[in-house]
NULO-643286 format. One record per residue (C-alpha): residue in three letters; x, y, z. Coordinates in steps of 0.001 Angstrom, whole numbers, padded with zeros to 6 digits, always signed. Layout:
N
AlaXYZ;...
//
This chain:
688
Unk+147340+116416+128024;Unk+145250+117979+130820;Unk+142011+117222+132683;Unk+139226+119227+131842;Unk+137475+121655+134922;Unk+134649+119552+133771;Unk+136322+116544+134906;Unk+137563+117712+138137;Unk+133788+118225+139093;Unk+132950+114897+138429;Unk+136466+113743+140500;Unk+134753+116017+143181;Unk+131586+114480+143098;Unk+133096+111033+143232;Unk+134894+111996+146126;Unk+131840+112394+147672;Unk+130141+109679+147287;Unk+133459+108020+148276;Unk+133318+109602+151982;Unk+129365+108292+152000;Unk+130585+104947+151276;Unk+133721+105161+153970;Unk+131391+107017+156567;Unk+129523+103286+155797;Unk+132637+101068+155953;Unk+133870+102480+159124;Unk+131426+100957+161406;Unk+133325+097797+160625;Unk+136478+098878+160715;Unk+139272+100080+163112;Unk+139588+103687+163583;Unk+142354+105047+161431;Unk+144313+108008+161774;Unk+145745+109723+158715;Unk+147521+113117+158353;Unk+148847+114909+155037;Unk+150929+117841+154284;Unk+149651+119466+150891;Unk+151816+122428+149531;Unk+151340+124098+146313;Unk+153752+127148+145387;Unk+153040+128735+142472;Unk+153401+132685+142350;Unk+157523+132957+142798;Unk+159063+135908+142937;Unk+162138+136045+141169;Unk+160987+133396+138666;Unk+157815+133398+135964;Unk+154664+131876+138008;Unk+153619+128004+137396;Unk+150261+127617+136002;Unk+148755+124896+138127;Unk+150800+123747+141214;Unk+147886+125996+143367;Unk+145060+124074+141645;Unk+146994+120426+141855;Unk+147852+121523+145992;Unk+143971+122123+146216;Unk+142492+119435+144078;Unk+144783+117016+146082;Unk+143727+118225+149361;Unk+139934+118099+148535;Unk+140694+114175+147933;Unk+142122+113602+150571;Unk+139905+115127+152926;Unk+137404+113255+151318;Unk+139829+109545+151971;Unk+139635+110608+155970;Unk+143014+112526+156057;Unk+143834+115388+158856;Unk+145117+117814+155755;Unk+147394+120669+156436;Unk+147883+122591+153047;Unk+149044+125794+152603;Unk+149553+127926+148944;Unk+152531+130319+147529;Unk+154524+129840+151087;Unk+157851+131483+151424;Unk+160857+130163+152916;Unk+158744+130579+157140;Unk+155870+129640+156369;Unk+157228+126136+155040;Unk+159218+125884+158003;Unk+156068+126404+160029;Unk+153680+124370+158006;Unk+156667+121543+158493;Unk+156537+122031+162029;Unk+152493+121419+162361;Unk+152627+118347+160309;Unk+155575+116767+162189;Unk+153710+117298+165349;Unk+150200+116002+163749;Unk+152050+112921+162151;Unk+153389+111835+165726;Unk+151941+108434+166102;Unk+149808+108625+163312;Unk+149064+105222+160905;Unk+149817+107133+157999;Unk+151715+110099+156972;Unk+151782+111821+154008;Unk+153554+114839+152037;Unk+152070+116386+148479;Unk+154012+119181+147266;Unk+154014+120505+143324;Unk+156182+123649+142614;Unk+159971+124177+141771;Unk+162572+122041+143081;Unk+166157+121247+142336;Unk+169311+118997+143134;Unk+172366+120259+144510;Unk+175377+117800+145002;Unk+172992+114820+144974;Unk+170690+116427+147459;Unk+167021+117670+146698;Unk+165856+120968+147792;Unk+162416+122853+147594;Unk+162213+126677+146594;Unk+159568+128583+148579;Unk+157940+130996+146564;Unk+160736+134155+147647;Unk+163554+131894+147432;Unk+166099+133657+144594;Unk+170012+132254+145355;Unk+172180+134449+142744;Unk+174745+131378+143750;Unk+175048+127741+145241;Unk+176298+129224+148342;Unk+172595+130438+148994;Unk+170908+127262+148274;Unk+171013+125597+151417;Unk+170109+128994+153466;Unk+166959+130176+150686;Unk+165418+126715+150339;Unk+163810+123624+152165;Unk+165652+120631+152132;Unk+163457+117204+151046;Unk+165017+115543+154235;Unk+162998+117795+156240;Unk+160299+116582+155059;Unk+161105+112593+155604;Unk+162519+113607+158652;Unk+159065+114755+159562;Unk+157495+111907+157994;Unk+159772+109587+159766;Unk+157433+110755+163361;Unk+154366+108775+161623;Unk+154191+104837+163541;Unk+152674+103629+160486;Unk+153038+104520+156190;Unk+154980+107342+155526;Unk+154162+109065+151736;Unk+156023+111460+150171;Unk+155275+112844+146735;Unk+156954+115246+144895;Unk+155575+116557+141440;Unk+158876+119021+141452;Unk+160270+118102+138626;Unk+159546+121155+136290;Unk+162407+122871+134149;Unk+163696+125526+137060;Unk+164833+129234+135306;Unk+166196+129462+138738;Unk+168278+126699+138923;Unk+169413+127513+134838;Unk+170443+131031+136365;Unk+172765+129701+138841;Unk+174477+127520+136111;Unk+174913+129946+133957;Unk+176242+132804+136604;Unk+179805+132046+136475;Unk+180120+132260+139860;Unk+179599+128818+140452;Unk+182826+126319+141443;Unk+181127+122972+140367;Unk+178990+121664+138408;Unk+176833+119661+140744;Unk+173290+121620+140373;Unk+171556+119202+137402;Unk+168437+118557+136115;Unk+164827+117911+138116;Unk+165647+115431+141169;Unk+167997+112992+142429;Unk+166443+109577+143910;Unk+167052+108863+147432;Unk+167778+106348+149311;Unk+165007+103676+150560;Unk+163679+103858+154021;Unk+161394+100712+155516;Unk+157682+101593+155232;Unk+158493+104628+152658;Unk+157029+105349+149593;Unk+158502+108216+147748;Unk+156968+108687+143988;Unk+158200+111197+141453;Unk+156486+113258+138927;Unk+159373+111911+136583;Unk+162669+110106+136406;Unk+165605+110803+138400;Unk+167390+113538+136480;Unk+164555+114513+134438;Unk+162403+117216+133496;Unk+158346+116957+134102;Unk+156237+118903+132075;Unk+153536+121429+133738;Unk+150617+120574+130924;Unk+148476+123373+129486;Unk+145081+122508+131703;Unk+144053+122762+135114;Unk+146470+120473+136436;Unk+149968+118892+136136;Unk+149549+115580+133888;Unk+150930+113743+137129;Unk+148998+115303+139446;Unk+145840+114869+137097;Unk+146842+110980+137065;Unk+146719+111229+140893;Unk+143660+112527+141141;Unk+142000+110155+139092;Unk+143338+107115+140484;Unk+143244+108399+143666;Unk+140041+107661+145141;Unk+139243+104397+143414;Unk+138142+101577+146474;Unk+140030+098826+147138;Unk+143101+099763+145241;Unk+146273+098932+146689;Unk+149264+101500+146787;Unk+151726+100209+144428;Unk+148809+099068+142027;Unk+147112+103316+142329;Unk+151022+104276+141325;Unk+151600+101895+138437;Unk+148320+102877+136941;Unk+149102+106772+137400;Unk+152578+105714+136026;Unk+150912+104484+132541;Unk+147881+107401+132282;Unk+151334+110106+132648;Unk+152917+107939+129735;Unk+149723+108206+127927;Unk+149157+111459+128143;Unk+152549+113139+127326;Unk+153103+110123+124149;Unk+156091+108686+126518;Unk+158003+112260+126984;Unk+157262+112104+131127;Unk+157196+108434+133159;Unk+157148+108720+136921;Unk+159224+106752+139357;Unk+158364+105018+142162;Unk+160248+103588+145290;Unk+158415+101736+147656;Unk+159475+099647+150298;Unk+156071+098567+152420;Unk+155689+095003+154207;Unk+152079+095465+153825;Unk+149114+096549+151970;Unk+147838+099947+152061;Unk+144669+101698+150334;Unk+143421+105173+150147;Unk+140224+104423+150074;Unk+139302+101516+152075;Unk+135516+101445+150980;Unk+134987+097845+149771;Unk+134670+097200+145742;Unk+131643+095769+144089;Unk+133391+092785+143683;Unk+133692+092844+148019;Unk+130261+093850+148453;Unk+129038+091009+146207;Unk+130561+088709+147733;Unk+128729+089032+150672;Unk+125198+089550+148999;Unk+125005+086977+146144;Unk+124101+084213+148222;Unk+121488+086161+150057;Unk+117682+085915+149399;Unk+116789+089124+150715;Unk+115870+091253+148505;Unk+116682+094615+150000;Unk+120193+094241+150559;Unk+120458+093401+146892;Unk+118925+096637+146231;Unk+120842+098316+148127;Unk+123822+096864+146288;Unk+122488+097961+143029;Unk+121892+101847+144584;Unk+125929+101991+145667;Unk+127312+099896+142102;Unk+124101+101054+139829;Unk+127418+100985+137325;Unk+128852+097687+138196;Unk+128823+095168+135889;Unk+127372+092762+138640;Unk+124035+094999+139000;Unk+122869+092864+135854;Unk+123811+089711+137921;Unk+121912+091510+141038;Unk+118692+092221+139246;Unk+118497+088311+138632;Unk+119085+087587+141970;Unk+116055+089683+142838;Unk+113985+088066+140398;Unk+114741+084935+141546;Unk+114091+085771+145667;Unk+110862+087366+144877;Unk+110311+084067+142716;Unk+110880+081675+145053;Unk+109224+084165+147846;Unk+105727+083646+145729;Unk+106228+080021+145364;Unk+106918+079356+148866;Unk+103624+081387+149231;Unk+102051+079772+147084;Unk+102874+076475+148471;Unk+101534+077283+151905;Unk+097944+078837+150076;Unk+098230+075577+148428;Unk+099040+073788+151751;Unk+096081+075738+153332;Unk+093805+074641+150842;Unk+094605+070860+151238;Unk+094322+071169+154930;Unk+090432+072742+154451;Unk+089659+070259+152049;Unk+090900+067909+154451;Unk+088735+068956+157193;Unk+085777+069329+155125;Unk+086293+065509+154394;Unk+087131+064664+157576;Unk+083710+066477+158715;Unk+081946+065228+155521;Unk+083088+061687+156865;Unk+081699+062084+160350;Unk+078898+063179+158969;Unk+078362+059884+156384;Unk+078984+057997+160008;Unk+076333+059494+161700;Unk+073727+059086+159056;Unk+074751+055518+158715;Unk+074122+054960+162434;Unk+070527+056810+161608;Unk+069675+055321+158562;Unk+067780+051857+159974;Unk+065193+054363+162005;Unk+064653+056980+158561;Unk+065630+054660+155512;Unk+062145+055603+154038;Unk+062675+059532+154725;Unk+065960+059771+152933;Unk+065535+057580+150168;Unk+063083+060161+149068;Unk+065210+063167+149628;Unk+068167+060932+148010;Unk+065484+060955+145195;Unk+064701+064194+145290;Unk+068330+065388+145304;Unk+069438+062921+142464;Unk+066686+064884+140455;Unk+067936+068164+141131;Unk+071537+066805+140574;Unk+070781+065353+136920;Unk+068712+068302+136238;Unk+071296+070314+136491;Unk+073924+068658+135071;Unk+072007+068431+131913;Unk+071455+072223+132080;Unk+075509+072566+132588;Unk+076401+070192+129682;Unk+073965+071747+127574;Unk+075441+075250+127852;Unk+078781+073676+126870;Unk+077770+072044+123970;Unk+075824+075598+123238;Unk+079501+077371+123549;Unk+081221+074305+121699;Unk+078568+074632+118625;Unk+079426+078584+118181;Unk+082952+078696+119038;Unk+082676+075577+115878;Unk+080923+078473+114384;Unk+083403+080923+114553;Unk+086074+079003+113439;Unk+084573+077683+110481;Unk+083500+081274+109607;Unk+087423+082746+110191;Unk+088260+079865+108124;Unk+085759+080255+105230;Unk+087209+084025+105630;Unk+090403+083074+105256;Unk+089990+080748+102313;Unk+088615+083323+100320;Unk+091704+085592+100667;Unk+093679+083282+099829;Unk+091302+082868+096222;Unk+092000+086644+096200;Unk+095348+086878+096439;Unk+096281+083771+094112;Unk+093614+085666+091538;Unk+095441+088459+091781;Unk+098917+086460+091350;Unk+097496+084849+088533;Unk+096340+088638+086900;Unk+099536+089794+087504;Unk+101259+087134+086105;Unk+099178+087302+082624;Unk+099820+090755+082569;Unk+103633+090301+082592;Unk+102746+088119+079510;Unk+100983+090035+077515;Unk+103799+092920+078539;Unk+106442+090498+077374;Unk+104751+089994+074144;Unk+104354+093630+073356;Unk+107857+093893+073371;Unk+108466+091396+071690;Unk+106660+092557+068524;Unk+108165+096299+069455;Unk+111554+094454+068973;Unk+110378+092409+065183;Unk+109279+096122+064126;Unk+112457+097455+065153;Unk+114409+094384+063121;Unk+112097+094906+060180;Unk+112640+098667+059920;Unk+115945+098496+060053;Unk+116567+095726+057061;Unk+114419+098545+054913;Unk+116658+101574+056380;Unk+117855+102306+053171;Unk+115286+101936+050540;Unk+112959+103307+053168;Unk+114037+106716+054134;Unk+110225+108423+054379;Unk+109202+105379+055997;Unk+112127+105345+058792;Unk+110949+108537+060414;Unk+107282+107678+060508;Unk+108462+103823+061781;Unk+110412+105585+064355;Unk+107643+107780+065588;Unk+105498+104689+065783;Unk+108125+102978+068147;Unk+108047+105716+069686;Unk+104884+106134+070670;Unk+104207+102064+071312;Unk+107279+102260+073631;Unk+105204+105469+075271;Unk+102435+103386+075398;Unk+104498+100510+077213;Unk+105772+102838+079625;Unk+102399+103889+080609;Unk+101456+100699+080547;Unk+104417+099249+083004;Unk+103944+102208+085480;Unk+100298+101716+086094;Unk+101645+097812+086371;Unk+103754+099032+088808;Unk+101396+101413+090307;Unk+098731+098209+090354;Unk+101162+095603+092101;Unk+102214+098478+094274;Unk+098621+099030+095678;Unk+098166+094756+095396;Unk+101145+094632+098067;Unk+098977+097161+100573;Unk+096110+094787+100062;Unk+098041+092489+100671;Unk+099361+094222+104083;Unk+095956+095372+104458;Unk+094534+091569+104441;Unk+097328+090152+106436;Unk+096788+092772+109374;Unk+092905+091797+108965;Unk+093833+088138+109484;Unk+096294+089058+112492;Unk+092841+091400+113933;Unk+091043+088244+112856;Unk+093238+086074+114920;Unk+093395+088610+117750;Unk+089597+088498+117703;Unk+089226+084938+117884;Unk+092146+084756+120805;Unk+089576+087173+122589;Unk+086803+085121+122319;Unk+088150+082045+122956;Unk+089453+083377+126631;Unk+085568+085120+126707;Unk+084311+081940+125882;Unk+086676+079885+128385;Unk+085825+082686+131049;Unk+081874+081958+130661;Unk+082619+078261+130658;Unk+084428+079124+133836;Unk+081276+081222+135200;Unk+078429+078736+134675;Unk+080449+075798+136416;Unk+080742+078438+139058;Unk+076869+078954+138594;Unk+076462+075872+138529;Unk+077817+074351+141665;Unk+076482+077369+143968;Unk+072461+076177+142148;Unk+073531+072847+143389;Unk+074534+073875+146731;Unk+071552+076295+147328;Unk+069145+073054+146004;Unk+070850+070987+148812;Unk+070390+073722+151492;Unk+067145+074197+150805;Unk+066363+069939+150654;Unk+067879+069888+154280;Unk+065829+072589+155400;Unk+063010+071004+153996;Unk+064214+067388+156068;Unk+064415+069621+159090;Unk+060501+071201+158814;Unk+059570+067652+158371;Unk+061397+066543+161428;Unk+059812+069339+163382;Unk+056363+068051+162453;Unk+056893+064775+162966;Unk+059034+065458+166389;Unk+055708+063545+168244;Unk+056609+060363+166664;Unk+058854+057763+168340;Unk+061341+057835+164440;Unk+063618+060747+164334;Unk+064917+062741+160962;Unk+068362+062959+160557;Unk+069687+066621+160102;Unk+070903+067745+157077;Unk+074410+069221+156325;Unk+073854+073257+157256;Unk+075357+075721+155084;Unk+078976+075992+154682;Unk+079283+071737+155889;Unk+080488+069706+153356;Unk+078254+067143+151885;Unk+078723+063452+151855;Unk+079429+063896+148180;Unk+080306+066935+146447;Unk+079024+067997+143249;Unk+080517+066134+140069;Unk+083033+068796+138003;Unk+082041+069829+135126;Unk+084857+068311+132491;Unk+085428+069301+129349;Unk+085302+066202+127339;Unk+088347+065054+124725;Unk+087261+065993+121816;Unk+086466+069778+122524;Unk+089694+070117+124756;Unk+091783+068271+121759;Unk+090000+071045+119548;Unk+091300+073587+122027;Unk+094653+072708+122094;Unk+094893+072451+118037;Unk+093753+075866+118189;Unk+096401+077386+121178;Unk+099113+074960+118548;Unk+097625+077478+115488;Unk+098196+080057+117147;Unk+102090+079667+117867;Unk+102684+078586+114140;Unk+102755+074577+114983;Unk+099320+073604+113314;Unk+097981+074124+110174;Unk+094597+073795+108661;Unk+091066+073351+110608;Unk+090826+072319+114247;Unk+089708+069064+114964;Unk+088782+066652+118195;Unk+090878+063552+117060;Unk+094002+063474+119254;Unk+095716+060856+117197;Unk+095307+062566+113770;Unk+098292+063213+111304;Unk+098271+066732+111842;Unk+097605+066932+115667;Unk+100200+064138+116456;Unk+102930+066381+114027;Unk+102175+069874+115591;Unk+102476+068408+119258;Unk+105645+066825+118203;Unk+106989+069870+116491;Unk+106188+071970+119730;Unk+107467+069491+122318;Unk+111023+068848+120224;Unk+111826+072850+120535;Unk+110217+073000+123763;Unk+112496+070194+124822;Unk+109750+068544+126717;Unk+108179+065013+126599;Unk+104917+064541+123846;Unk+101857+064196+126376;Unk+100180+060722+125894;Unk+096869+062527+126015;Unk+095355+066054+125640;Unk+095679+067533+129424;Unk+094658+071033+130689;Unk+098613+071196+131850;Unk+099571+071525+128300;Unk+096924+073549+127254;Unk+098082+076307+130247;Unk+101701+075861+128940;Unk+100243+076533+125313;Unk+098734+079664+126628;Unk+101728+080925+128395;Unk+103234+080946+124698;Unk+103741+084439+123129;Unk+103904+084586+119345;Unk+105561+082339+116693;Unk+107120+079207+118396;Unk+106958+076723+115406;Unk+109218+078114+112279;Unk+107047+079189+108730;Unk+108151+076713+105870;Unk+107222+077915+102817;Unk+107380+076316+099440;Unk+110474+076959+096882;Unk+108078+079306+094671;Unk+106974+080933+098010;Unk+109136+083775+100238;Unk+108028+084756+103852;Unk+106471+087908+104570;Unk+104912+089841+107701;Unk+104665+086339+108957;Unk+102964+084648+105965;Unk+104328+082523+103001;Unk+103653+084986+099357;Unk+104419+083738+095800;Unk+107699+084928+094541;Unk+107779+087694+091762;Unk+110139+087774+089268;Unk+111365+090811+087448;Unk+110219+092209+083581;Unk+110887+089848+081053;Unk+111886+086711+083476;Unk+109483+083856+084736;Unk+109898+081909+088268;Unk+110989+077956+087648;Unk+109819+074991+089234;Unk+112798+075353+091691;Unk+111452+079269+092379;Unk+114724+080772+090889;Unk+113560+083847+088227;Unk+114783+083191+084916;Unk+114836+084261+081489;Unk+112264+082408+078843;Unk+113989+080841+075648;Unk+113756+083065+072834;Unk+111331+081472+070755;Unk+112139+081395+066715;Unk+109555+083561+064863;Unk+108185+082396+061462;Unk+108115+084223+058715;Unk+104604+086078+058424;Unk+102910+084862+054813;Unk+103225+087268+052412;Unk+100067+089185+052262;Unk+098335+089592+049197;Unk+099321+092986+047687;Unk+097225+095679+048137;Unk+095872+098463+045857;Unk+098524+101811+047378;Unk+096491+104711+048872;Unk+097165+107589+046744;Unk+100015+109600+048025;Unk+098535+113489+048539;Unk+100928+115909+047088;Unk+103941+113774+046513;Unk+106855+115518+045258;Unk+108465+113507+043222;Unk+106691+110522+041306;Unk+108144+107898+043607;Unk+107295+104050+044109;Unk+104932+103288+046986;Unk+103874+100484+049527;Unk+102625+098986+052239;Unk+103720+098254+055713;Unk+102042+096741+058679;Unk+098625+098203+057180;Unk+099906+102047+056339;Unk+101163+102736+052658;Unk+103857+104723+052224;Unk+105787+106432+049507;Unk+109093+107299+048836;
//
């Protein structure tokens, strides 16, 4: 199997993005220097030309450009320009902390030793092998310059015609040319990996590249994947994609770790940014892994930074707000001082404006509470009116149940006398032979009839079912509608407290600027007014809030309970009812909270903050749910639903024997042709 062109694009791409993410990594990191020797002969001269070592030589030195190697590759070299791209590398590997040698083309062994055919290389004999070819200990001799790794990989393997022609010349005087590559001996800090086996044949693939050398690429650039772990994986996708005709070898004998691509995984990176609580560098975690299976994980880490971030600013509005309504006490205190201090010299004076202000106080707390009871009375209102709406399509629907069901019962009994006609016919078959056909045309047309009859049935309980829809999306509107004005009403309630603690505020400015005109005219006097509050001071007493009382608040809360599915039936103001008491049980055991004692505005906000059904829909064992609503069961033709709401059939019932009916005068038969005996049957006379 070979990788697709397709698929070496995307390897390109990733090896981009690879060099992005070292270019990243190596401000933290020591400076590395790696060189590579990338040869890919594939246009020989005195042998058929390879399909693909030129694209493996160039595919391989693209990626390792890409992993911060010095590459020096060269294509289709001859015999010289080996030797010289051998030199270059030598002296580019000197000192170097890795060192590394790709080459794919034809290779062969000769008395154990493994030698590398440059593209004009053509020995007629073994006597020219050493003289026409590269030997593989050049290359390890070259490698050998390198302080650090040294890498050698040879995907050489291929069946050589070359090497088949010197076998078979005759002219050879051993036998000791053999199949692909012999393994070499290990060298400390070498790793030497084969396209195949020892002894073995690799096979060139029909794609763009080699199956080992597509196995290389893919592995190749993956971050934070250690040497030996890159070549067992390449080792199993070869295996894989020949079906277990090609396994590479490996020798490797390393006292450390070493990885092409030192770019740190998302397991690495994560490690350093799950415990933080900034929020950009988790995003910037998710833009390098958006594929990572810990970007879910990183996401929730967001949410919960930016979480706590609003909380903690939250806390310090909140913390704001105490310490201004500190200070205004603090200054409302100071003030209640000072006026005590005053108040033997202008008792008289603000006992009246105390008067005055208690007026204006009470004046407008009645105006407040009566707007609330005014907004309790037709919310009330609206409720009973949805509920009188409702109650009536229930009446509907069960009428329509009921029709339906009497229908089915009048269609059972039609065929039930269609099937005593059928009996009775056939016990007269054969004394009856006129009478047969013009039976059978009856039952024919009665069944007719039924059939009508059952499709417009069917046709009726069809358009009963959109009704049905129809009237359960008008009580969803319905509830929508009352949702809507419940938060308009709540709003309002919200805007005439508002209202009406500014009119009390503007009433108390105004009674201190009225103190202070009256202090200015009576400034010749020896007794001096005390100055009222200005605007913006806090008073020595604020205004009273406006509370909603119990009943309409328990009312509330019934209705929020509704809404999720917990409460059934009519809203009321009695916390300690049957109903209330089960629906705030029911919604505190599956919100796995504690009952509240009493009805609070806390539970009413965490009612809000409910979206749809919370409570489960129990419906009766005659009953099935539907679109959210409990619906009477149907039953099919000719069954009838049982007190346990399973559909079965009725017991036949025995039917008596009709009376015999007193015999009738015959019609006259028109025209009969012979003078046969007539009768009459189910009101018709007939002769035979």
């Amino acid at each position: 199997m070979r990788i697709s062109s397709c698929f070496l694009l995307r390897l390109l791409a990733l090896a981009l993005v690879f060099t992005g993410a070292l270019g990243i990594a190596a401000a933290n990191e020591p400076k590395e220097r790696r060189v590579a020797l990338v040869i890919g002969n594939a246009a020989y001269r005195a042998a058929p030309a390879l399909p693909n070592p030129g694209n493996d030589a160039q595919d391989m030195a693209a990626a390792l450009k890409a992993l911060g190697f010095e590459v020096i590759d060269g294509h289709d070299l001859d015999r010289r320009g080996m030797g010289e791209a051998l030199s270059r590398f030598a002296r580019a590997a000197n000192g170097a902390d890795a060192a590394l040698v790709f080459y794919a083309g034809h290779g062969l062994q000769f008395r154990g030793e493994n030698f590398l055919l440059p593209v004009d290389a053509a020995p007629s004999d073994e006597f020219a092998i050493p003289y026409e070819t590269t030997r593989v200990a050049d290359l390890v001799d070259a490698l050998q310059n390198a302080k650090g790794i040294r890498i050698l990989i040879l995907d050489a393997c291929r069946n050589n015609p070359l090497a088949d022609r010197i076998a078979s010349s005759g002219r050879s005087r051993d036998s000791s040319i053999g199949r692909g590559l012999a393994r070499m001996a290990q060298s400390s800090g070498m790793v030497v990996a084969y396209a195949t086996q020892a002894n073995d044949v690799a096979a060139d693939g029909t794609g763009r590249n080699s199956p080992f050398s597509a196995a290389m690429l893919e592995h190749l650039s993956e971050p934070g994947l250690e040497i030996g772990q890159m070549f067992r994986r390449v080792a199993v996708s070869v295996n894989q994609r020949t079906k277990g005709r090609q396994t590479p070898e490996l020798s490797l004998s390393l006292l450390g770790d070493f990885y092409f691509n030192r770019a740190e995984t998302d397991l690495q990176a994560w490690s350093k940014v799950r415990d933080s609580n900034e929020a950009p560098a988790l995003r910037g975690f998710i833009e390098r892994f958006p594929k990572s299976y810990l970007a879910d994980a990183a996401r929730a880490r967001i949410d919960a930074v930016e979480r706590a971030q609003r909380e903690d600013t939250l806390r310090r509005q909140l913390a704001g707000y105490e310490e201004e309504r500190r200070r205004a006490a603090q200054a409302a205190e100071t003030a209640r001082q000072t006026e005590a201090q005053r108040q033997a010299v202008e008792k008289a004076e603000r006992d009246r404006l105390s008067a005055a202000q208690a007026e204006i106080r009470r004046k407008a707390e009645e105006e407040a509470a009566r707007q609330q009871a005014e907004q309790r009375r037709r919310l009330d209102q609206r409720l009973a009116e949805l509920e009188a709406e409702n109650r009536k399509v229930q009446a509907e629907l069960a009428s329509r149940a009921e029709e339906q069901a009497r229908r089915a019962r009048d269609d059972k009994e039609r065929e039930s006398q269609a099937r005593e006609r059928e009996r009775l016919s056939a016990a007269q078959t054969d004394r009856l032979k006129t009478a047969e056909a013009e039976a059978n045309r009856q039952k024919q047309e009665e069944e007719r009839r039924i059939a009508e009859r059952l499709a417009k049935l069917e046709e009726e309980n069809r358009r009963a079912s959109a009704d049905l829809a129809e009237r359960f999306k008008a009580e969803a509107a319905i509830r929508q509608a009352v949702e809507r004005d419940r938060a308009r009403l709540v709003g309002e309630l919200e805007t005439e407290r508002r209202r009406a603690a500014e009119e009390l505020q503007r009433v108390q400015r105004e009674a201190a600027n009225a103190a202070a005109r009256e202090a200015a005219s009576t400034s010749a006097a020896p007794v001096r007014v005390a100055n009222l509050p200005q605007d913006g001071a806090s008073a020595p007493t604020g205004p009273p809030a406006i509370q909603l009382d119990l009943a309409g608040l328990t009312k509330t809360i019934n209705v929020e309970l509704g809404r999720i599915g917990c409460y059934r039936g009519r809203p009321e103001g009695e916390w300690s009812s049957r109903p209330t008491s089960r629906a705030v049980q029911e919604f505190a055991r599956l919100a796995r909270i504690t009952p509240p004692e009493a009805p609070s505005t806390e539970f009413l906000d965490l009612l809000k903050r409910q979206s749809g059904r919370i409570c489960p829909l129990q419906c009766s064992a005659r009953q099935i749910e539907r679109d959210g609503a409990c619906v009477a069961k149907s039953c099919p033709s000719g069954q009838r639903l049982d007190a346990e709401g399973d559909c079965v059939a009725p017991k036949p019932k025995r039917v008596a024997q009709p009376a015999a009916e007193p015999r009738q005068k015959p019609r006259p038969a028109p025209a009969a042709p012979r003078g046969g005996r007539c009768f009459t049957f189910n009101g018709q006379s007939f002769c035979e």
